[in-house]
N, C-alpha and C positions, 0 to 999 in steps of 0.2 A: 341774850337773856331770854329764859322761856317766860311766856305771858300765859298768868290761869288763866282760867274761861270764868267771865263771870258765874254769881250762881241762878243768875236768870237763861242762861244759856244751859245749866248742867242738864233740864227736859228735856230740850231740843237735841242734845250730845246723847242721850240715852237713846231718845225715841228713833233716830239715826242708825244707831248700833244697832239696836232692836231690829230693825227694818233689814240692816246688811246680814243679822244673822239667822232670821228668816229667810231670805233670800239666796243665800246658799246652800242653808238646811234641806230646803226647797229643793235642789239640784244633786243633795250629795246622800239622801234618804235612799233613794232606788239603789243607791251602790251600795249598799246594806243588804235591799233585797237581792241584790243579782248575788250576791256574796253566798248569803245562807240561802239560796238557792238551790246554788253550785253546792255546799257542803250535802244536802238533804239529797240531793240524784247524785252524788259522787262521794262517800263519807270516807275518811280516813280515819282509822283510828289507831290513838293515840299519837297521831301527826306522825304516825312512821310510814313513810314509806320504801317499796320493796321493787328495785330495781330487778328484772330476771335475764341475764344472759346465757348468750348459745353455750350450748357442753362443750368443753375447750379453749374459750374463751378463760379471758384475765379477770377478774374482777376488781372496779376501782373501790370496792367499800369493804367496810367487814359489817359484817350483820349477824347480830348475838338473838336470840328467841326471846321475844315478851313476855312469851308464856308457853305453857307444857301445850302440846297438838300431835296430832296424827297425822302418819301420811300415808293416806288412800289408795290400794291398787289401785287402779283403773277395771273397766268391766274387761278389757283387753287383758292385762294381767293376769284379771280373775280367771279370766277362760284359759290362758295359758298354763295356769297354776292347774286348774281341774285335768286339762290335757295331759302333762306332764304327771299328776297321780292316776290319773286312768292307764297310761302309756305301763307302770311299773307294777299293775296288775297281771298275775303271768299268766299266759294262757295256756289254755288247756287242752292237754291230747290224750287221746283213748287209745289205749292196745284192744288189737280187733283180734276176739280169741275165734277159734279155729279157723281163722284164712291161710294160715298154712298147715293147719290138716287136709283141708280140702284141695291146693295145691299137688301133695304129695301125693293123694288119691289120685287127681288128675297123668301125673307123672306118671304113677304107676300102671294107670290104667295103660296108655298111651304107648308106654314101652313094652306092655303086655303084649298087645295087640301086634305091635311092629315084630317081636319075637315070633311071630305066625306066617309072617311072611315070606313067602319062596322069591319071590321076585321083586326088583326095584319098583318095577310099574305098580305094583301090590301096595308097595311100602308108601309106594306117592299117595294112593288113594286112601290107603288107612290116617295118614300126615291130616291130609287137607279135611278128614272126619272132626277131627280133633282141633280144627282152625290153625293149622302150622303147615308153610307152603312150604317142601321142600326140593330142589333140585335136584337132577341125576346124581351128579357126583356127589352129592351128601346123599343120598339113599343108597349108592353104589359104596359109600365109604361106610356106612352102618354096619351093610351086611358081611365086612371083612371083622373076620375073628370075632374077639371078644370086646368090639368096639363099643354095641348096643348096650352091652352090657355095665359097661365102664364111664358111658354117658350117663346112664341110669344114675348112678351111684353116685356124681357128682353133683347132678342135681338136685340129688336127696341131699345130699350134706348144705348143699346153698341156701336148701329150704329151709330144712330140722336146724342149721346152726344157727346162719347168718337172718335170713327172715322171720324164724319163727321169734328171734330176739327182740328183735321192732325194728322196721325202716318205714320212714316216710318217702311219701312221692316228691318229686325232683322239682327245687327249688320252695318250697312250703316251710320249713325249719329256717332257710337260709334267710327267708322274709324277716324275721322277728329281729325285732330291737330290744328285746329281752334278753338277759344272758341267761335265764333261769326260764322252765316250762315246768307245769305240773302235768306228771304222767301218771293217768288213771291205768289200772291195770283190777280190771273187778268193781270193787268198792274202795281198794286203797288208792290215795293221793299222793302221789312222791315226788318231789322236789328235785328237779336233776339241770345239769348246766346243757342250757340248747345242744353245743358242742358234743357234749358226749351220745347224741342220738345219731344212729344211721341214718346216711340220707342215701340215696337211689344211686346216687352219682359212686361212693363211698360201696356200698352194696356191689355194681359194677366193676368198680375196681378189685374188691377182693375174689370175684371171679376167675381172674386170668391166676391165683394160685390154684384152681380147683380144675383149671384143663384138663382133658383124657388125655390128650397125645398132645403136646407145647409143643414139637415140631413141624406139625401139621395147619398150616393155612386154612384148609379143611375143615380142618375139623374146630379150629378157635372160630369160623366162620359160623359154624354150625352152633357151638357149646354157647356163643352170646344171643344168634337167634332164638334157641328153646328157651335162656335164658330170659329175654324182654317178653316172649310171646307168655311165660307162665308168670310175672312177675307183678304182684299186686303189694301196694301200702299195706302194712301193718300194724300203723301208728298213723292217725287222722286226725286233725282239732278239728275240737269242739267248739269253731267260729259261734254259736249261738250264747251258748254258756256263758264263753269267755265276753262278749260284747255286753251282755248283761249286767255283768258284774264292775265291766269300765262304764257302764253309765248309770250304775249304780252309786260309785263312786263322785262320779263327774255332778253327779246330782246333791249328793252331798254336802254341807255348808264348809265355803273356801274360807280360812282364815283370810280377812279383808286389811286387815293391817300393814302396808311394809315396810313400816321406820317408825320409832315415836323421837319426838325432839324435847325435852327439858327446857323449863325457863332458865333462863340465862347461859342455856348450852348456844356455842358459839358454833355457827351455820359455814360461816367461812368468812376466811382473813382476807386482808386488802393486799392485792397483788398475787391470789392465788388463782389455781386454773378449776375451772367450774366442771365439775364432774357428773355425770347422770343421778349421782344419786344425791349430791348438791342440789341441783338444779329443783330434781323433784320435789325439796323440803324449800326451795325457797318461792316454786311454782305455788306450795300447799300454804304457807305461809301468807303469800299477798294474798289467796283467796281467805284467808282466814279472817284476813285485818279488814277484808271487803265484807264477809259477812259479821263481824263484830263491830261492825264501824257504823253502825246506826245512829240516830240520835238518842234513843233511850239506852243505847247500852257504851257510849262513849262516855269517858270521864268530862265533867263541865268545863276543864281549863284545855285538855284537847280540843272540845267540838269548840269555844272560845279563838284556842289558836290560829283553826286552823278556816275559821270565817273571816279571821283580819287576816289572816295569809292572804285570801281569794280574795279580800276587801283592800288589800294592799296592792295586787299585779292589777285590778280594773282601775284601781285610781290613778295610774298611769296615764289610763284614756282621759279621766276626767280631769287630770290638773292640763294635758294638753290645750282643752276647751276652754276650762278660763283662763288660764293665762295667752294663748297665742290666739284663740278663736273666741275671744267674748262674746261678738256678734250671735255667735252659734249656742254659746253656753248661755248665753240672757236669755235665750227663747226656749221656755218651759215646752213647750210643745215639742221643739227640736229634741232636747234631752230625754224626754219621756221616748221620742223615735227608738235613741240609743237604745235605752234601757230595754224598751220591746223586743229589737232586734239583739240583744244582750241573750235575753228571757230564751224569747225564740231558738237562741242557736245552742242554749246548755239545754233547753228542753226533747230537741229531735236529738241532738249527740246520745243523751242519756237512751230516749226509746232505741235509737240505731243499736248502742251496745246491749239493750236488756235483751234485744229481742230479732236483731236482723242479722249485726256481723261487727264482735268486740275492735273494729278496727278504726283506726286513728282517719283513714282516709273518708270516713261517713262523718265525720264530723262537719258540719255543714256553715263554715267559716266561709267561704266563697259567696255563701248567698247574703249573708250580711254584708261582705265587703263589695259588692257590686251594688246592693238597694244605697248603701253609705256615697259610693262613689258614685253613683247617676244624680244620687239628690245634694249630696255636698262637693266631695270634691275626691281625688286618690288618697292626699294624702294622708285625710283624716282615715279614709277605709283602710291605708295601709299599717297605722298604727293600730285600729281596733282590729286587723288581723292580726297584728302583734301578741297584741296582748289578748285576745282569746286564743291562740294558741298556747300561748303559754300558761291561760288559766285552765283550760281545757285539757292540754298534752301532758300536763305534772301531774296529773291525778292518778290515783293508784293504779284505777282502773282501765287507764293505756299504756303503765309502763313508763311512761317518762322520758328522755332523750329520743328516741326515734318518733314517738308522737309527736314532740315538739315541734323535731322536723319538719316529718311529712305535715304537720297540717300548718305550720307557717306557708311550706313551701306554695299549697295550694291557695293559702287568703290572700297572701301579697299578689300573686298571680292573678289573681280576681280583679284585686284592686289597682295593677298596674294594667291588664287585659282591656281595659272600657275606657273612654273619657267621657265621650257622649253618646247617646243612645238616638240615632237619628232614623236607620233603618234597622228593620227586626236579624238582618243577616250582623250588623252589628254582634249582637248577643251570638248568636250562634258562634261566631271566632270567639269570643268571649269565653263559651265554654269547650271550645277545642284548646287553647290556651293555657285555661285553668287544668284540661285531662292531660297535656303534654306535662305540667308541673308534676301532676301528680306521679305519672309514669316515673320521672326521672328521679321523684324522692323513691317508687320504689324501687325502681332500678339499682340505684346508689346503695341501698338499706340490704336490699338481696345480694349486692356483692359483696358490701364490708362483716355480715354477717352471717354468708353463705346459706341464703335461702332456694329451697328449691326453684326453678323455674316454673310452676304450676303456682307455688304463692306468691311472685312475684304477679304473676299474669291475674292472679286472682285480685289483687291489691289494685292494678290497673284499673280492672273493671269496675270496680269497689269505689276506685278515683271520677272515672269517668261518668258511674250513675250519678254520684255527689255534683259534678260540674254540669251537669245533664238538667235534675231535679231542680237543681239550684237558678238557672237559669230561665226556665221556663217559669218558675215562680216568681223570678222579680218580675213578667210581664203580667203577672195578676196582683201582685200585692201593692205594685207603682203607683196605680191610682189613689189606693187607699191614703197609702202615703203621700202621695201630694198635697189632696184633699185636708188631710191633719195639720204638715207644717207649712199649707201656703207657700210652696216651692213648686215650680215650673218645671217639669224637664223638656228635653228636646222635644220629644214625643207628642207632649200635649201643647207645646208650642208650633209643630209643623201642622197637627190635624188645626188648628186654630185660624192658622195662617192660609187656611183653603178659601178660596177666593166662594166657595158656595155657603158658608159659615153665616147665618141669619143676616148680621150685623155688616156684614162686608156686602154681601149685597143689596142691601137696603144703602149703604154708601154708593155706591157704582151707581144704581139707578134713581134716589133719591136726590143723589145732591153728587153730582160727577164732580165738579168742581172740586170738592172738599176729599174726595177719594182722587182724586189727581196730585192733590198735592199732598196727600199721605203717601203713597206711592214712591214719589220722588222724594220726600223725605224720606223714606225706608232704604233707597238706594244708599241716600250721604249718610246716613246714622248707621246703615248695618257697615261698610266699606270703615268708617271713622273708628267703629269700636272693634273691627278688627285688627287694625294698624296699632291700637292701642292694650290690645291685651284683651278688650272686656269682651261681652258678650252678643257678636253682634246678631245670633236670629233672634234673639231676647228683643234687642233695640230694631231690628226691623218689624217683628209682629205687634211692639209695642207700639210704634211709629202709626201699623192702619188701622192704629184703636183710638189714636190718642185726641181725636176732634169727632168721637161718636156722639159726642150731646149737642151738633150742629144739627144732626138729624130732629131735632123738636123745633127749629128755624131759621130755615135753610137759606132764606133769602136776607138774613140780615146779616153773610157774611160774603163778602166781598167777591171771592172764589165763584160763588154759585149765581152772583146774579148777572139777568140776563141787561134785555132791555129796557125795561118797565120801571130804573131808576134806581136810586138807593133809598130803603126806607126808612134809616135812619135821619133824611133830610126833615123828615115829619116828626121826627121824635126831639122830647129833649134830652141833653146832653148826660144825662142822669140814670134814664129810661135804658137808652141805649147803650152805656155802661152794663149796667144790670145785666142786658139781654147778652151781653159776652162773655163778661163774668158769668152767667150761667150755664154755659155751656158746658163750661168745667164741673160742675155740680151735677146735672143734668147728665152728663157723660159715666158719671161716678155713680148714676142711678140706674141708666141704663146695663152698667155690665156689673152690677149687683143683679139687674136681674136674667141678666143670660150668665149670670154665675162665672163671669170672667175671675183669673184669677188674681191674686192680690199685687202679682210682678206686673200686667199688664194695667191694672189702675194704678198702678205708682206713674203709669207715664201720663195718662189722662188729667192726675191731681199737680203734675210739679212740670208740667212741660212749660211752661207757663210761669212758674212758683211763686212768687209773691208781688210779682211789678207790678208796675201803675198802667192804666189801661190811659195810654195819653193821649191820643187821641179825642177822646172824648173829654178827657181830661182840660187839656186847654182850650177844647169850647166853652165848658163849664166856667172857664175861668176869665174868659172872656165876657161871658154873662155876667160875672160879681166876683165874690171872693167866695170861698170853698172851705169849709172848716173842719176843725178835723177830724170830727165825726163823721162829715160826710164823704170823706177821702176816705175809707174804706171801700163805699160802693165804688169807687174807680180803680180797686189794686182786687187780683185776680186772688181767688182762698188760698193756694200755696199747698203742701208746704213748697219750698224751695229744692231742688234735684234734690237726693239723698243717695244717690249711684251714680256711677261713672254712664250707666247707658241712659236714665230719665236728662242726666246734663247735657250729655252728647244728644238730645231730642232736642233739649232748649234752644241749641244753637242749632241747629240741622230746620227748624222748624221757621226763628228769625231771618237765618240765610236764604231759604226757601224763598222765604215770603217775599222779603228784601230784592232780591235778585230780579223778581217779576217785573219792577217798574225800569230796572236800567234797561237802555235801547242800546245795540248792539255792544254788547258785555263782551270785552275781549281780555286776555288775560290777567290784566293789569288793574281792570277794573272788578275783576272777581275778585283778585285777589286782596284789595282795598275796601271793598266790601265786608267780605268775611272779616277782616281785621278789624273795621269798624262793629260789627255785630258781634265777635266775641269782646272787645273791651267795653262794649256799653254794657251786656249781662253782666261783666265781672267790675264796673265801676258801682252797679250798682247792689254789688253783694250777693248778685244770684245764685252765683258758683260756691260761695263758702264751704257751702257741708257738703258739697260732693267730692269724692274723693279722687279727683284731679292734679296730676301735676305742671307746672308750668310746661316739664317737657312732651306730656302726654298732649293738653292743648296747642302745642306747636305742629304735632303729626295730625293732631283732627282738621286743623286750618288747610295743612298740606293736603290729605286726603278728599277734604273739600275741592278745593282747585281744582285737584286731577279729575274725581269725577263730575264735576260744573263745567270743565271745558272741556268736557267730552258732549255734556248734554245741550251745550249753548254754539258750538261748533258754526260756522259759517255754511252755508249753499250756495250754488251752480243759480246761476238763472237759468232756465230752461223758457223758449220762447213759448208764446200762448197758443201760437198754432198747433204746438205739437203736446198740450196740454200742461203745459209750464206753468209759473207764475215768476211775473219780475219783479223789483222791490214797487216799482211804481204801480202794481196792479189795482185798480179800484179809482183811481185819483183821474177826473174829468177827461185830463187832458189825453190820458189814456184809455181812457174809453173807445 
């Protein structure tokens, strides 16, 4: 049977509510902002987005057009396009008028001349007047009959017929990618197919029908000599003309258009193969949705969408934290961490794509899950790698599935790379680790998608600056962040733990006593909380913090004093309460002001936690009765452990102490010891709120033993002659 609440109760049921739903409002506001964020540097619009696969590829989707768009040469294109109308420009050639008159003059002269001739030797030097070297036997072959004459005449017809028609010089015609030239001849311009002009070679060949004598060696010897020697172009381009006029053209405005797409024209079906010219309308296409995808120009119920979209893959991270990580999620301070490093990682993605290199491997997901994973823990860093890849890589503007990839590949690698950060070579594997991920996403990505080997190599590099940057940054921003969520890392735990550290030497020289037995408790607490999982250089630095407020008086604990008595015999029972229970308080003051951090006062406030200081206790009570007021002064401020390593202090700290009075501790009697000083803390409640298990206190107990009879071990007597001591040393009769 359910029972109302009264209605004096219904305030207090409100104000309750009130309070819880504050209190997560409080926590779940920033994931709002990381959301519309993310929309504002990445905007999609109208929540489509536009997958682009390699030319040949299958396509898994079909993608229909939102709207009517262009598709863009390229400046590549464009200049292709001007080349290609420049190229069909014809060029132009000039018939060159009287170079074969002036041949023919030369001809004639030449053979005039050789007609005068008596003799070969005659002939030779008239030849070589004229620049034509000729040979005996061709000057000896001239002068038979009517040879000179019959040359003459064949010449002339090579010239008057075939030259003076037009021939160009050899190889010039055959250059052109033209099939058409224009042939000036005067002032007229005529249009003719390249083909049909003489070229030299052509010219040549119709020679051998104009021979004097075809049966003679001689004389074909001869008739191609006079031939080459008289033989000039008679048809020249007009290289200047004609280049003027292709960049005239090239200069010209290229039509820029080379596709248009229609709304609701369908781009390409699911299961088809991606074509060049596909591809280019759906390359044009995601740019479009990129530049219309703003916040003033996207419809309300998209830019709506598509912020719960991005408000829906971070709340992933966040329901993690309160339901499995309360601890983490109750502390405002922690969460705002998140959300920073949230901020931080869509803020450099976004400048990396505006402005350095549109690639998924800059996305700087590594540097957040390594600050995450130093100061909490992997596993939370491997799910906020998670999920800012996936809030990150689905955006239009990486494309989507291979983003994904590649940048999960490299945050989980981040966050599996570290546990602890003790030496700085640490980090360095850290980001050799995260650059191997990366390689191997693009490795993978370049073979299934057949990318060149110049972009795979590029993507590398691309990877490796990301693990590089990212690295060297967590060793500046660590501080910052300590500093905020009151979280200890290795780091600031080892510099701490240096024995030259203000506080530690002022223990060694102030009061050795009390630094001797910090010390040996550091040994059994750090050894105890490692056999147990916890943290044990936490539980050792915390150990030679955790009696710093002995340093204000030093002689009224037991450790420290020498001969001069105990001063507490002069005090009353009350007094010297006080002065213990101070110490605690006093300790708490002390490393408030050497700015110790809040992991190492948690051992200073609960090593101790809430017992009765008995001692003094049952003198007081031997003087009278003790009331209850005044039993506060005899129970230590507390609180009680609240960790597995302040608890593991509690008992490391009794045993310690304890151990000092028995006389030769063998292992029987450690061991009866320790048993006794863990069930007196835990009869007394001390242990409740630490988060201890029965089985866990059965290994610290163990872990004690081993190393107590390591440190209480037996000795050799060595005799005194030889600088010995024997158990009797000191005692009269020894003397």
């Amino acid at each position: 049977m359910n029972q109302q609440p009264l209605a004096s109760d219904v305030p207090k049921v409100r104000r309750n509510r009130g309070k819880r739903v504050a209190y997560h409002a409080a926590r779940w506001l920033p994931l709002m902002g990381i959301a519309g964020l993310t929309y504002a540097l990445f905007p999609a619009a109208q929540g489509l987005e536009v997958f682009v696969p390699e030319v040949d590829k299958v396509s898994a989707v079909e993608v229909v057009a939102p709207f009517d768009f262009l598709v863009v040469k390229t400046q590549s294109e464009r200049d292709q396009d001007a080349d290609v109308r420049a190229a069909q420009i014809r060029p132009i050639y000039e018939y060159q008028e009287g170079v074969a008159d002036s041949i023919l003059a030369v001809v004639d002269a030449l053979f005039a001349a050789l007609d005068t001739a008596d003799l070969a030797s005659t002939m030779l030097e008239i030849a070589e007047e004229f620049g034509v070297r000729l040979t005996g036997e061709e000057a000896g072959y001239l002068q038979e009959g009517d040879a000179l004459s019959a040359f003459r005449e064949s010449l002339r017809r090579m010239v008057r017929i075939h030259l003076a028609a037009g021939v160009t010089a050899q190889g010039v015609v055959e250059a052109e990618t033209n099939d058409e030239i224009l042939l000036r001849r005067g002032d007229n311009d005529t249009r003719v197919s390249r083909d049909s002009i003489m070229t030299q070679t052509r010219f040549f060949e119709l020679g051998s029908s104009e021979l004097p004598d075809p049966n003679s060696a001689v004389a074909d010897q001869l008739f191609v000599k006079l031939l080459s020697e008289f033989f000039q172009p008679t048809i020249l381009p007009n290289e200047s003309e004609t280049e003027a006029r292709r960049l005239e053209v090239r200069a010209a405005t290229v039509d820029s258009i080379k596709d248009r797409v229609q709304r609701d024209e369908r781009i390409i079906n699911t299961h088809e193969i991606v074509t060049p010219r596909v591809r280019d309308r759906l390359v044009t296409l995601q740019q479009e949705l990129l530049d219309r995808g703003g916040p003033n120009e996207g419809s309300v119920r998209s830019v709506i969408g598509q912020v719960l979209t991005n408000g829906l893959v971070v709340s992933v991270f966040w329901l993690l934290l309160m339901i499995y990580v309360p601890q983490t999620y109750g502390e405002m301070r922690h969460m705002m961490v998140f959300t920073a490093l949230f901020a931080i990682v869509i803020l450099v993605a976004s400048a990396n794509h505006r402005f350095i290199h549109p690639s998924a491997e800059l996305i700087p997901i590594p540097f957040a899950a390594l600050v995450i994973t130093v100061l909490f823990n992997g596993r939370i860093a491997m799910v906020a790698a998670i999920v800012l890849a996936e809030l990150l890589g689905s955006q239009v503007a990486y494309g989507g599935q291979d983003a994904i990839y590649v940048a999960l590949l490299g945050g989980v690698a981040a966050a599996l790379s570290v546990r602890r950060i003790s030496r700085r070579t640490g980090i360095l594997g850290s980001a050799a680790l995260v650059t191997a991920a990366f390689a191997l996403a693009a490795g993978t990505v370049g073979l299934r998608v057949g990318l060149p080997l110049t972009e795979v190599g590029l993507r590398v590099v691309l990877g490796a600056s990301n693990a590089t940057v990212s690295a060297a940054l967590v060793f500046l921003v660590l501080p910052i962040f300590e500093r905020w969520t009151h979280i200890s890392t290795d780091m600031t735990l080892l510099e701490l733990s240096d024995p030259n550290q203000p506080l530690l030497r002022r223990l060694a020289t102030d009061v050795p006593g009390t630094y001797a037995h910090s010390v040996a408790m550091a040994s059994l607490c750090e050894g105890a909380c490692d056999a147990i999982g916890a943290d044990g250089l936490l539980a050792r630095v915390g150990c030679y913090y955790h009696d710093i407020g002995k340093l204000k008086k030093p002689l009224h604990f037991v450790e420290n004093q020498g001969v001069g008595g105990n001063p507490h015999d002069r005090l009353p029972p009350d007094v010297s309460a006080q002065i213990i229970r101070n110490h605690v308080i006093e300790g708490l003051a002390l490393a408030e002001e050497h700015r110790l951090p809040p992991s190492i006062k948690a051992f200073i406030a609960e090593h101790h936690g809430t017992a009765e200081i008995s001692y003094f206790l049952d003198r007081a009570r031997k003087n009278g009765p003790v009331s209850e007021d005044a039993l506060q002064l005899f129970s230590y401020p507390g609180p009680k452990p609240q960790s597995a390593e302040t608890a593991v202090c509690m008992l490391a700290d009794g045993v310690e102490a304890a151990l000092r009075v028995l006389e030769e501790p063998s292992i029987e009697k450690l061991r009866g010891a320790i048993d006794h000083v863990v069930k007196q803390r835990m009869d007394i409640g001390q242990l409740d709120e630490a988060p201890l298990t029965m089985g866990q206190l059965d290994r610290v107990k163990q872990e004690f033993v081993h190393r107590l009879s390591g440190m209480y071990h037996s000795r050799l007597e060595y005799p005194e002659e030889t600088g010995g001591i024997t158990a009797n040393w000191g005692d009269d009769s020894g003397a």
